[in-house]
C-alpha positions in Angstrom: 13.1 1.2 -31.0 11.6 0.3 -27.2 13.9 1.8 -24.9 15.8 -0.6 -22.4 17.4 -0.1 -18.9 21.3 0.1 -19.7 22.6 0.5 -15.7 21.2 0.8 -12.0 22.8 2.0 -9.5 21.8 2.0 -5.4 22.9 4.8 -3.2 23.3 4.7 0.9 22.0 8.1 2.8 21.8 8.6 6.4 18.4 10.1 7.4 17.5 11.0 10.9 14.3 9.6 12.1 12.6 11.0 15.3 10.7 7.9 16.5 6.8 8.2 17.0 6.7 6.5 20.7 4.8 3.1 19.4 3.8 1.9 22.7 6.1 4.2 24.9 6.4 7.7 25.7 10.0 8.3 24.8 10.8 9.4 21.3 14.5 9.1 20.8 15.9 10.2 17.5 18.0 7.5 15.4 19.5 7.1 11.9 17.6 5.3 9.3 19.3 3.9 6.1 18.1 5.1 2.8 18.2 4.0 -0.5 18.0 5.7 -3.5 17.8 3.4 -6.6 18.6 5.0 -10.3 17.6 3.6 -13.2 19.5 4.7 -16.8 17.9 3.9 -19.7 19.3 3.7 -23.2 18.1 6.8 -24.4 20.4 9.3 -21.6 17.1 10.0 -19.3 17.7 8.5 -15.8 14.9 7.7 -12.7 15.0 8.2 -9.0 13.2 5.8 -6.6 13.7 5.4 -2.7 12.8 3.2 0.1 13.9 3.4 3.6 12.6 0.5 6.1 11.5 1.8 9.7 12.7 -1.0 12.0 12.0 -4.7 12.1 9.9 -5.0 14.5 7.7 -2.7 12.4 7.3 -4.3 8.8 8.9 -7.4 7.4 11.9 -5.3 5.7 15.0 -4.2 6.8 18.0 -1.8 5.5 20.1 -5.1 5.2 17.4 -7.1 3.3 16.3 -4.6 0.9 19.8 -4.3 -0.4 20.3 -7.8 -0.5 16.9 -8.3 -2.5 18.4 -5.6 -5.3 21.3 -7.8 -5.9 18.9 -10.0 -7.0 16.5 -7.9 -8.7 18.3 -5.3 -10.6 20.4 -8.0 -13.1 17.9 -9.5 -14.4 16.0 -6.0 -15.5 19.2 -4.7 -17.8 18.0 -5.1 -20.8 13.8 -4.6 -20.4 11.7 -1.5 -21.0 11.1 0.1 -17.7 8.3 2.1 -18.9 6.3 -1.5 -19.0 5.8 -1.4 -15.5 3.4 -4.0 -15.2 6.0 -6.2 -16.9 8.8 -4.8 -14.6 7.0 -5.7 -11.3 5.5 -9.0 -12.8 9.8 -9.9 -13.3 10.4 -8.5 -10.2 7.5 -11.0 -8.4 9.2 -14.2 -10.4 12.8 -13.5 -9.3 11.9 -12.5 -5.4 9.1 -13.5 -3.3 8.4 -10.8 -1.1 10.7 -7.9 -0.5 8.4 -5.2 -1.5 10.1 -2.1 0.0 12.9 -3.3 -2.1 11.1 -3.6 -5.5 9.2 0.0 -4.4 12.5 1.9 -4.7 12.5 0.0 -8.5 9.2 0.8 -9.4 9.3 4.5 -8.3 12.1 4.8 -10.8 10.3 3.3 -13.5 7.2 6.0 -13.0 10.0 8.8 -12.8 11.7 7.6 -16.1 7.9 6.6 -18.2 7.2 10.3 -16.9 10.8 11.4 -18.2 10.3 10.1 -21.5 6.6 11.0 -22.1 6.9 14.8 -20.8 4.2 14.1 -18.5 3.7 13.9 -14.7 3.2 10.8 -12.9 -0.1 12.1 -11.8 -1.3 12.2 -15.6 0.1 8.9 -16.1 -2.1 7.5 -13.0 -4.8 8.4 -14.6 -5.0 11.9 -13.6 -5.5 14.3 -10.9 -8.7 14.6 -9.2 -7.9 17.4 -6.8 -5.0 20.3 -6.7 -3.7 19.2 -3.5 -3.9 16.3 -1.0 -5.3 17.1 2.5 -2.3 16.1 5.0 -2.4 14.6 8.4 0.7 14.2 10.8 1.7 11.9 13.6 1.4 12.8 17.0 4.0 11.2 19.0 3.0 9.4 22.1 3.5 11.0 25.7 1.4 13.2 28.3 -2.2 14.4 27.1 -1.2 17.8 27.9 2.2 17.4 25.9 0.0 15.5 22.8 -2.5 18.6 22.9 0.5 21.1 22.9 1.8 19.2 19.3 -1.8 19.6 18.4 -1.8 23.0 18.7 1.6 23.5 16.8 -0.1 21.4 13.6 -2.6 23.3 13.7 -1.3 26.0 13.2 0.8 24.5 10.0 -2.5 24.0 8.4 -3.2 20.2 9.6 -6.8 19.1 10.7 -5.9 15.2 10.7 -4.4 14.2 13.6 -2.8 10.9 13.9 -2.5 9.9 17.8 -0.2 7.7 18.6 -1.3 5.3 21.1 -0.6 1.2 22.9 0.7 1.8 26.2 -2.7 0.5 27.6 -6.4 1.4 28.6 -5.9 3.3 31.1 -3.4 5.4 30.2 -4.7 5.8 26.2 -8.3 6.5 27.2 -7.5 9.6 29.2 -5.1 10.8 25.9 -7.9 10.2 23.9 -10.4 11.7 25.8 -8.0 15.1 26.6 -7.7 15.1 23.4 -10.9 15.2 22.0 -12.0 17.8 24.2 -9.9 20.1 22.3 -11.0 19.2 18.9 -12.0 21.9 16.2 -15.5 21.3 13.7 -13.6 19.7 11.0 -10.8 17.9 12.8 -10.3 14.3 12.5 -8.6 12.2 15.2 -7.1 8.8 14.3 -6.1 7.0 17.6 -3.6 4.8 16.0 -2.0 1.7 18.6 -0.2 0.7 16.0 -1.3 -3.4 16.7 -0.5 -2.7 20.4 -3.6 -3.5 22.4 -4.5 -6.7 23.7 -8.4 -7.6 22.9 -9.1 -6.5 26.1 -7.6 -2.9 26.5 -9.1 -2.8 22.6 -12.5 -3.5 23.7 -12.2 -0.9 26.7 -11.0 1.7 25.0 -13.5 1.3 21.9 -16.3 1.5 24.0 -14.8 4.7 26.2 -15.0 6.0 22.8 -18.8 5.4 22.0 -19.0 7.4 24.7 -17.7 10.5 23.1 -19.7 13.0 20.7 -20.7 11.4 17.8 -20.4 14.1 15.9 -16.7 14.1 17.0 -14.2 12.7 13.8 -12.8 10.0 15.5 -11.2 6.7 14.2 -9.9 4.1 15.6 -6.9 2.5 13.6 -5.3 -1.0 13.7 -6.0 -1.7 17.2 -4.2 -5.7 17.2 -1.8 -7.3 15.8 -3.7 -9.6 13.8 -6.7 -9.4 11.1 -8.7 -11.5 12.9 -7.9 -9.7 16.5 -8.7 -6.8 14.4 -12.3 -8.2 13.2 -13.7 -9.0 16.5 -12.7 -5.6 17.5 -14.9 -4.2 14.5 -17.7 -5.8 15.6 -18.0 -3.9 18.9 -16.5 -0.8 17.5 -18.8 2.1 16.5 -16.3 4.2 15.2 -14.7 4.2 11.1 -12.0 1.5 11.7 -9.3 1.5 9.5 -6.5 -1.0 8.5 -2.8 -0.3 7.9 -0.7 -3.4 8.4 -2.7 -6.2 7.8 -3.2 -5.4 4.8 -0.5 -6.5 2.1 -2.4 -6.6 -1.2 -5.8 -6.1 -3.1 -6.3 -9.9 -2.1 -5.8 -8.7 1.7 -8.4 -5.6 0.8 -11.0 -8.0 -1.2 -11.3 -9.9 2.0 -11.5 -7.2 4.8 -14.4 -5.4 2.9 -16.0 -9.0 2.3 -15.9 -9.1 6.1 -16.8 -5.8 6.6 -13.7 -5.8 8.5 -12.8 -1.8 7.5 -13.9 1.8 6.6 -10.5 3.1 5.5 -7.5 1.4 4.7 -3.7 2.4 4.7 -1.6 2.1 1.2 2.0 2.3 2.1 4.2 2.5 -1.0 7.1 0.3 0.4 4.9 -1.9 1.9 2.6 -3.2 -0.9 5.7 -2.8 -3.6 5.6 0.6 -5.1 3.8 2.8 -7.2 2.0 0.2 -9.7 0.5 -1.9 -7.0 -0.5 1.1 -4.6 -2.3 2.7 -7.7 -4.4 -0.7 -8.1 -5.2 -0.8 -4.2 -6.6 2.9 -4.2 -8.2 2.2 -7.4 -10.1 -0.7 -6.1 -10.4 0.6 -2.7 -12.4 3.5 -4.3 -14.4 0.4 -6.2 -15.5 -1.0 -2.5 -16.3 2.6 -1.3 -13.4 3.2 1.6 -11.2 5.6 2.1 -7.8 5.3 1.6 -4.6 6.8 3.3 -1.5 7.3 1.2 1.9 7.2 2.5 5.2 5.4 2.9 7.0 3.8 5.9 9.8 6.9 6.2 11.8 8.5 3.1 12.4 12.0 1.9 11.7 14.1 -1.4 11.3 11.1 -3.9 9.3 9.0 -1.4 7.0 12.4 -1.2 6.9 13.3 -4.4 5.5 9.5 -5.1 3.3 9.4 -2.5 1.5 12.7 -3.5 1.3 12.4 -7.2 -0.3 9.2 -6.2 -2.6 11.1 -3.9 -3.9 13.6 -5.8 -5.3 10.8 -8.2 -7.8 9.7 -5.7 -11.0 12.1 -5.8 -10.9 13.9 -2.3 -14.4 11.8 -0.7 -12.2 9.1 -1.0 -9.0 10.2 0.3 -8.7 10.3 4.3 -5.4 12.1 4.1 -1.6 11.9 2.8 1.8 11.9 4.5 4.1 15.0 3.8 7.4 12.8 4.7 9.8 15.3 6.1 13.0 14.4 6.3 16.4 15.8 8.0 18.0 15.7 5.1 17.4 16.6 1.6 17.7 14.4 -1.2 17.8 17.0 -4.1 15.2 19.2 -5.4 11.5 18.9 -5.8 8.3 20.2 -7.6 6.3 18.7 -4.5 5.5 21.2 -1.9 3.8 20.6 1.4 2.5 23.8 2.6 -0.9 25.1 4.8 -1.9 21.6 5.2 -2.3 20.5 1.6 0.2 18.5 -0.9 0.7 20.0 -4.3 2.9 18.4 -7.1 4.1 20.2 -10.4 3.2 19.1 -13.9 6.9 18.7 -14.4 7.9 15.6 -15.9 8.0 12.2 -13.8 8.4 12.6 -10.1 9.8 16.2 -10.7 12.6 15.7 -8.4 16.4 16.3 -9.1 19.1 14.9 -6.6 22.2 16.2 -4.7 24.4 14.1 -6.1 27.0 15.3 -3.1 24.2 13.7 -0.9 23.9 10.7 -2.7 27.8 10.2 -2.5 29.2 7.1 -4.6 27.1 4.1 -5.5 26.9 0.9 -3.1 26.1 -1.0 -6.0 26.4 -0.8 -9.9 24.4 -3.3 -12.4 24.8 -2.8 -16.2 
């Protein structure tokens, strides 16, 4: 007999989020709004999935949204197999246009149950893993060159070799980062000067071509400098760097076109952005196709966003992969098999997303559907 989802429940969990200084120096810490969707299927085994939005002025989702797009998302799944997750997210497209970050938290579950059920890994399911461990790279928050270098130099000695720099405030002001920076650069290292869509064409175009000044042997990127594709192509055409795209792009459609343009090197696959596990395995999968790279992440989350992200990552063969997100998080969800450690992801070959929750953490369902 298939098996069918008999109840989902949504939890609530506070995470504190130190901020990345998109376009300002300050880094202020807040509290985020997780949620941790659990899926119970007829058979006793249960799946964890999680999404927690950044801010709304980031991405289109928001802590309020998300949970309103699970009331209507989670009835009408009571009652289908959720190891069919192409018919699960193809359900979840008809009954909500949009609203991937909540139908990610849905479709991690789905993975973590099929893995469950199977005995198998979501790795395996994915196709397999191509390497042990995924290289990571980490965020360097925006403020003084001397204070960015100092972070630098505190990765580094974690294991990480890809730097994300956090960038936008202007020119000016981000060519000298970027230029103190690169000076202190090992063989190896990569820097990503991310503006996160904050440049105007013009401090684009200036600090592009400060940058074909540098090294070329230097591993430099330059990462979604505008706010929009097409600000985003014009800047490709001038730039000598790899350019790679995170925001702009939504879907494979989105992909299809940028490497039609020749718009990108590298592109950005977000879990919660593009909708979960099942449509970020089909991005990397034909983003390998077109011959970029590929960075694999999630917005924020904690051990089941991780654990997600990495089994995903260690599928991609390691030319292909840029790098992967480790996700730490203030608080801890439960335990996992996925360990971050000397600059490399690992995941076990337990079953599914080999993570088991704190259910003190979790606290009492917001939500209940059976």
């Amino acid at each position: 007999m298939p098996v069918k989802i008999k109840s989902i429940c949504v939890y609530a969990i506070p995470l504190p989020y130190k901020t990345l200084g998109h376009g300002r120096v300050s880094t202020p810490e807040i509290t985020l709004h997780d949620t941790v969707v659990c899926i119970e299927s007829d058979d006793g085994l249960v799946g964890y999935g999680e999404s927690c939005p950044l801010n709304p002025t980031y991405l289109d989702a928001t802590t309020g949204g998300l949970r309103a797009a699970l009331e209507f998302l989670c009835p009408p799944l009571i009652g289908y197999n959720p190891h069919e997750t192409g018919v699960i997210n193809t359900l979840m497209d008809r009954t909500v246009r949009g609203h991937e970050a909540a139908k990610s938290a849905i479709d991690l579950a789905c993975w973590d149950l099929l893995g469950k059920f199977t005995g198998l890994p979501v790795k395996t399911l994915l196709g397999g893993a191509e390497v042990d461990g995924a290289r990571l790279y980490d965020s360097i928050p925006m403020d003084t060159p001397q204070a960015m270098i100092n972070t630098i130099e505190e990765k580094r000695k974690q294991g990480i070799s890809v730097f994300q720099v956090k960038l936008g405030q202007g020119a000016e002001p981000d060519i000298e980062r970027m230029r103190a920076i690169a000076e202190v650069l090992k063989p190896g290292e990569r820097m990503i000067c991310d503006a996160n869509r904050g440049w105007t064409l013009e401090d684009a175009r200036r600090v592009v071509a400060a940058a074909a000044q540098l090294p070329t042997e230097l591993g430099l990127l330059i990462e979604q400098p505008c706010a929009t594709y097409e600000e985003c192509v014009s800047i490709r055409k001038v730039c000598d760097r790899p350019f790679v795209l995170d925001e702009v792009i939504d879907d494979t459609r989105d992909l299809v076109r940028a490497s039609a343009d020749d718009a990108l090197d590298a592109v950005v696959i977000k879990l919660s952005h593009v909708g979960g596990l099942t449509k970020a395995h089909e991005m990397a999968r034909l983003a390998m196709r077109l011959g970029l790279r590929m960075r694999i992440e999630d917005t924020v989350g904690a051990e089941i966003v991780r654990a997600a992200v990495a089994h995903l990552a260690v599928t991609v063969p390691e030319r292909s992969l840029l790098a992967a997100y480790p996700h730490p998080a203030a608080v801890s969800l439960g335990k996992s098999g996925v360990v971050a450690s000397n600059g490399i992801l690992t995941c076990s070959v337990e079953p599914g997303l080999s993570f088991e929750p704190d259910m003190k953490i979790l606290g009492e369902p917001i939500q209940r559907y059976s």
